[in-house]
N, C-alpha and C positions, 0 to 999 in steps of 0.2 A: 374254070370249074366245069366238070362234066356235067352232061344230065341226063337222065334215065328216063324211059317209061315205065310206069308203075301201074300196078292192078290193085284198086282197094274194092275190099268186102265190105259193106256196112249195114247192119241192121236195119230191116224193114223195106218196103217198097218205098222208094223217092218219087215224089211228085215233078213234072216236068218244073215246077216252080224252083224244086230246090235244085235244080240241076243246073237250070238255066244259070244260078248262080254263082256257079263255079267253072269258073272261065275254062277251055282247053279239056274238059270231062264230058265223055261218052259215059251212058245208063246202059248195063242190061243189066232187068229185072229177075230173079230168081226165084227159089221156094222160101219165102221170110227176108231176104236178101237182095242186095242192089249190088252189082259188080262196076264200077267206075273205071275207064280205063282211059289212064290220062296222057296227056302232050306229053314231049321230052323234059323233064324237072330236074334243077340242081338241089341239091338238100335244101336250100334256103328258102324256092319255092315250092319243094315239098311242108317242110313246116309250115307254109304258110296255108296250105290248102287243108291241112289235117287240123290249122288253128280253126279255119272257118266250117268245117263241118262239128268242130264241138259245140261254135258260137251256134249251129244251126240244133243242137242238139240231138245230133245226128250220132248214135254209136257205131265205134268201127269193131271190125272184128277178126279182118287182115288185112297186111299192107307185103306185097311181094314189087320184085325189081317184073313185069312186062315175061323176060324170055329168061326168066330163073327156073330150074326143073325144082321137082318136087325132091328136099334133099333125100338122099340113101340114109346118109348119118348125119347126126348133128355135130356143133360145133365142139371144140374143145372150150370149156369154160371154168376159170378159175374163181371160187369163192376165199374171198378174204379176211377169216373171222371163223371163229366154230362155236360161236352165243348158239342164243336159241336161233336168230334170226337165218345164220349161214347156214347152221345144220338143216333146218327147214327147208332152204334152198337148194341143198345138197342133194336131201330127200327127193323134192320135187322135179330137178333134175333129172335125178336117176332114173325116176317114174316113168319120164317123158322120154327115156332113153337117149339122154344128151351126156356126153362122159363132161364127167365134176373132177377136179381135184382140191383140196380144200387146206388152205394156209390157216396156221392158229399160232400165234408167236409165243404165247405161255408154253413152259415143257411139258403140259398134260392138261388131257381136258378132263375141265371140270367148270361147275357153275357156281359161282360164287353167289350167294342170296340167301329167302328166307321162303316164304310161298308165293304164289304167281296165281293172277284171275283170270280164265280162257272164259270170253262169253261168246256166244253161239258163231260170231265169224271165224274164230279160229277152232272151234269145236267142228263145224262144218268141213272149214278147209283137212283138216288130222284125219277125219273119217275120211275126203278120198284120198289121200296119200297114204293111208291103208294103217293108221299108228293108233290102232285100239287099245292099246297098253294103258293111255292118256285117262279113256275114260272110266276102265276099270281100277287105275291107283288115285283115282281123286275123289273130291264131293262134293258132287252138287250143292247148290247155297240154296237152301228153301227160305232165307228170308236176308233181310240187307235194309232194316229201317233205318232212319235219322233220328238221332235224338239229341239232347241237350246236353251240356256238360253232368246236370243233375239226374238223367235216366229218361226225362221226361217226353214223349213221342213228339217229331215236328213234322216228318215224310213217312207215308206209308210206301214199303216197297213193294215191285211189281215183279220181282227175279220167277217170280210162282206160275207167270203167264208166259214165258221166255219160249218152253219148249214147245209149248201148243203153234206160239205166233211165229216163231222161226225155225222150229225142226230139232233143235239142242238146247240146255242147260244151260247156264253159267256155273263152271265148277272153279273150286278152289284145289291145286295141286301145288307140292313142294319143287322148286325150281331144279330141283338137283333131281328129281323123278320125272319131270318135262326132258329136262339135257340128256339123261341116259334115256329115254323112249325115243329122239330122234336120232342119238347116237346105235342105238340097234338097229334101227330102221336103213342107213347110211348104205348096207350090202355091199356089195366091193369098192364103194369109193373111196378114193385116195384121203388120207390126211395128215397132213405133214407137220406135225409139232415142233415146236422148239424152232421157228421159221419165219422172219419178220418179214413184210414187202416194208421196201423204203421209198422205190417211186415206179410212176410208170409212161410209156410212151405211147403213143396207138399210133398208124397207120391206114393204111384204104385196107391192111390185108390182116391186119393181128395189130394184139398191143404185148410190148415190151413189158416185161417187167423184171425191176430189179430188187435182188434180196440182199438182208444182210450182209457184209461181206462180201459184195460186187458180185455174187453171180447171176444171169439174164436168163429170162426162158422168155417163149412167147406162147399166147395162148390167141384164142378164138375172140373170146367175149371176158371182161370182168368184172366180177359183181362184189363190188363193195359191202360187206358185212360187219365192219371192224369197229363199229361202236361211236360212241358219243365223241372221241379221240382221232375220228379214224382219218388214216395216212391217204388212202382211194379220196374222201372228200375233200383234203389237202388239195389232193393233185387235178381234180375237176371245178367242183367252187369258187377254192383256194377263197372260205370267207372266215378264216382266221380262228381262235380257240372259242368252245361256245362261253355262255353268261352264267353266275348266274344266277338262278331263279329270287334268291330270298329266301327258298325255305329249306330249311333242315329238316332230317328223318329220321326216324329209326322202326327198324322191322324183327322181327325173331320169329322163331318157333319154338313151342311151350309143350313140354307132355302137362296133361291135366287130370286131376281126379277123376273116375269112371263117371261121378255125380254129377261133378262142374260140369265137365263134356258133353254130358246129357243134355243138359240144359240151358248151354251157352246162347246168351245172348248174343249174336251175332250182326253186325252192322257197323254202323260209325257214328262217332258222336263228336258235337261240332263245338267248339267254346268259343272264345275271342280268340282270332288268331291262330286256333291250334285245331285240332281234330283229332281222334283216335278210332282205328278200326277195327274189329276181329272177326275170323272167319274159321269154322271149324275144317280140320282135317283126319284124314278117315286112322284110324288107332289111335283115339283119345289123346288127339293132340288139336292144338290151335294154332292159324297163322294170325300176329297182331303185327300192326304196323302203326304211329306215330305221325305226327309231323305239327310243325309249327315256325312261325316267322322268324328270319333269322336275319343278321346283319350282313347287307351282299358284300360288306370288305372284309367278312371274316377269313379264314383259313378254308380252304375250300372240302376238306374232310378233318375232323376232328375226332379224339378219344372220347369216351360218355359214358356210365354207367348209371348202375339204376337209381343211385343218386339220386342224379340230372334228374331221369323221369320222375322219380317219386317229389322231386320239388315242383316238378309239372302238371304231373297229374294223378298226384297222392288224393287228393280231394274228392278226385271224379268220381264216380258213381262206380258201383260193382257191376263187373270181376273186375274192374280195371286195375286197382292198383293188385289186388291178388296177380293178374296176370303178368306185370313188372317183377313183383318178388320172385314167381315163379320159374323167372326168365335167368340161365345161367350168366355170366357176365362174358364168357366167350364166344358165347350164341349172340351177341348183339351187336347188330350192322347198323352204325351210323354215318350219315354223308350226307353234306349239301347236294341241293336238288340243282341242276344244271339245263339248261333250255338254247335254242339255237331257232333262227328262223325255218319254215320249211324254204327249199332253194325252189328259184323256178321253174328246173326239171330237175328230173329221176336219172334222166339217159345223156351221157356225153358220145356221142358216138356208138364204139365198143364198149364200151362202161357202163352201169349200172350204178346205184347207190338201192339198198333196204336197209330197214329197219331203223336202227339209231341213227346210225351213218349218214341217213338220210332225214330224219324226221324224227328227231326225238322227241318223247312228251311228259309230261309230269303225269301221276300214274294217278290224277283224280279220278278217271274214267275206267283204269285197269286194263289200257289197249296196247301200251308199249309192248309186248309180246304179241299178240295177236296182231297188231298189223304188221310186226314182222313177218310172223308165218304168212297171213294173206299176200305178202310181200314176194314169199319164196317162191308158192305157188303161183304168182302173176307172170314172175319172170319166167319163170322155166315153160310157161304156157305160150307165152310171149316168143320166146327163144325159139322152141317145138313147130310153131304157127310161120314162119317165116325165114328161109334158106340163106340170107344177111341177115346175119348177128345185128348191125347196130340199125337196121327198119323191124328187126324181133324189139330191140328194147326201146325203140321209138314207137312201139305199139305198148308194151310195159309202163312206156312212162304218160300215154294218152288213157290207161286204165287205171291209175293208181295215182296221180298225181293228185286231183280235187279229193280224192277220197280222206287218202291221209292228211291234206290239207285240211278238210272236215274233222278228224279227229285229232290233231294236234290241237289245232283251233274252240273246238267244245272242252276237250284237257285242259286250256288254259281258262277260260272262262270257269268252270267248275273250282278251281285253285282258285280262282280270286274270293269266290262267293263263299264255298268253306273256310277261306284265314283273313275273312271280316272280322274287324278288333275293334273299330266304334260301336259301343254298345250299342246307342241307338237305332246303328244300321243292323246288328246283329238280330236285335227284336223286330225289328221290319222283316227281316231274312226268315227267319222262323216263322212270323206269322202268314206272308205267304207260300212258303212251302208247306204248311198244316193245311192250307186251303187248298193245294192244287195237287188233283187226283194223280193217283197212279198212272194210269192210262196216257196222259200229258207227257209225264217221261218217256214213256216207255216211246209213246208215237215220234219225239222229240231223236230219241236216240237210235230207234227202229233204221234207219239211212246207214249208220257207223256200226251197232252192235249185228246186225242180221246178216252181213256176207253179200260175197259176190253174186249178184245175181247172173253175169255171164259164164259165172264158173262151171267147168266140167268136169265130166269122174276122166281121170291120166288113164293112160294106156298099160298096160301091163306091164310092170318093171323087165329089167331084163333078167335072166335067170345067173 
């Protein structure tokens, strides 16, 4: 196996203490900055010396080969997927003027869903990838309490302190008004619909990849986009179909009476087992979403109508069942909820993994989109920062790994404590959420909902 010298940047001044600690590493000190400039390393103990500056709590902030020039142009790189999460990527690419081409295996895109919550990390991340569109076709949430299945207050929300403490809002917007705002934003990048990858190969100099119907290209770098299913975590992983969860969903959008609209209660209300949430959207309309425990040997998507729900949650408290009736029968999206471990990297090499692909989450928190975008923008920064594609996304996957890790992890946790079904436990649950201030949450989720803090405003697209 070769090995290389490498130059790593890391956040802050290093003390002779931490340096000493890392065997075959020269210091120069910079403005904010420590330049490391290390022995000859094979990948293996490179991993290792980038394991022990995280255990030192050390942030890095580039990783280049020693005698690599500063690139002219960046890599060729292929996104796999055209969800929210690829086009995100695509976007941020572009930004960072790295040429994107972007595989979608459906024959058109489009976003399948109902509305979508961006709270302030991925609000942050869309302003600097330049996609204002986001925040004028959405709505801000001015409130998101907890209540009971009977209307009754358990958690006061804190959505009202969002922009002051971290710079944006938490808005609610229609999935299919997210999809086309990144798909305008895209500017000459390639997208090739109607175009499946089946597998892939890497190399020291490109990875292969192969499409439907046997034909190869190769590219630079590849970033796995392609969802909960996807074929890229197949071929890195290789850890088999995800689980899963337990619980079933359902979501729509509602036009509403100018009245109702007015005055919508907006938030989630929690029963045994089940939960129900609304949130308004801007033309007197509503996004409601659903969910409740469900048997994991069942069929993994099933047919449902409003039926089902009004045997569910005909009882609950108002608008709720009004917002069932209201809801057309073709408008309603239901599907077992599906979960997967996070894997223990992001980066295979030349490979990447975002979003689903990488980290799916049950949507208690509302970040499955938002950490895809934070997702996009990491890598394309990643990629930009460093002349090897795969020490760009071994810098990608030193930035985003514990993060998404943290929010998969609080997602799951939040699902267990909202489809508590011992009543007992249920009355314990409530009673201390009634007790525990806003501010708890907020500081609680302040780490996952507020954004990258080493993030940067991209360079100016290319014309």
């Amino acid at each position: 196996m070769s090995s290389t010298k490498y130059t790593i940047v890391v956040s802050g001044t290093l003390s002779e203490r931490f340096v000493s600690a890392l065997t075959g590493v020269s210091a120069q000190p910079g403005d904010g900055t420590t330049r490391l400039d290390t022995e000859p390393l094979d990948q293996s103990q490179l991993h290792g010396l980038l394991e022990r500056l995280r255990n030192l709590a050390i942030e890095l902030v580039s990783v280049q080969e020693s005698s690599s020039p500063s690139p002219v142009s960046g890599p060729k790189v292929l996104v796999v997927g055209a969800g929210i999460g690829g086009l995100a990527t695509a976007v941020a690419l572009r930004r960072r003027g790295i040429d994107a081409v972007v595989l979608e295996q459906a024959p058109e895109l489009r976003e399948v869903g109902a509305g979508i919550s961006l709270w302030p990390n991925a609000i942050l991340t869309l302003r600097r990838l330049g996609i204002d569109e986001v925040e004028r076709s959405g709505a801000v949430v001015s409130g998101g309490d907890i209540r009971d299945w009977r209307g009754r207050l358990v958690h006061r929300s804190s959505t009202d302190q969002l922009e002051a403490r971290f710079g944006a809002p938490l808005m609610m917007i229609e999935r299919g008004v997210l999809h086309n705002a990144l798909r305008d934003a895209l500017g000459d990048v390639v997208v090739r619909v109607g175009t499946r990858c089946e597998a892939l190969e890497q190399d020291s100099t490109g990875v292969r990849v192969t499409l439907a119907g046997g034909a190869a290209e190769r590219f630079d770098a590849v970033i796995g986009a392609d969802g909960l299913h996807s074929v890229v975590r197949h071929a890195t992983v290789a850890d088999g179909p995800p689980k899963r969860s337990g619980v079933r969903a359902w979501r729509s959008v509602v036009a509403l009476d100018p009245r109702l609209a007015e005055h919508l209660p907006v938030g989630e209300s929690w029963g045994k087992g089940a939960l129900f949430g609304v949130q308004s959207l801007p033309g007197n309309k509503a996004y409601w979403y659903a969910a409740t425990m469900a048997d994991r040997t069942d069929s993994a998507a099933r047919t449902s109508d409003r039926s089902d729900l009004l045997r569910l949650f005909g009882s609950w408290h108002a608008p709720i069942p009004e917002l069932i009736n209201a809801t057309e029968e073709g408008a309603l999206l239901t599907n077992d909820l599906f979960d997967r471990p996070v894997p223990t990297a992001l980066a295979f090499g030349r490979v990447a993994l975002v979003g689903d692909a990488a980290h799916p989450m049950l949507p208690s928190l509302g970040q499955g989109a938002c950490q895809a975008i934070e997702d996009g923008e990491a890598v394309a920064d990643a990629l930009a920062e460093s002349a090897d594609p795969a020490l760009g996304l071994l810098l990608y996957n030193e930035r985003r790994l514990s993060a998404a890790t943290a929010a998969v992890t609080q997602s799951s946790r939040m699902s267990r404590v909202s489809h508590l079904r011992n009543p007992v436990v249920v009355a314990l649950r409530n009673a201390v959420l009634r007790r525990t201030p806003a501010e708890t949450s907020l500081t609680r989720l302040g780490p996952i909902i507020g954004g990258r803090p080493e993030a940067t405003e991209p360079t100016r697209s290319r014309s």
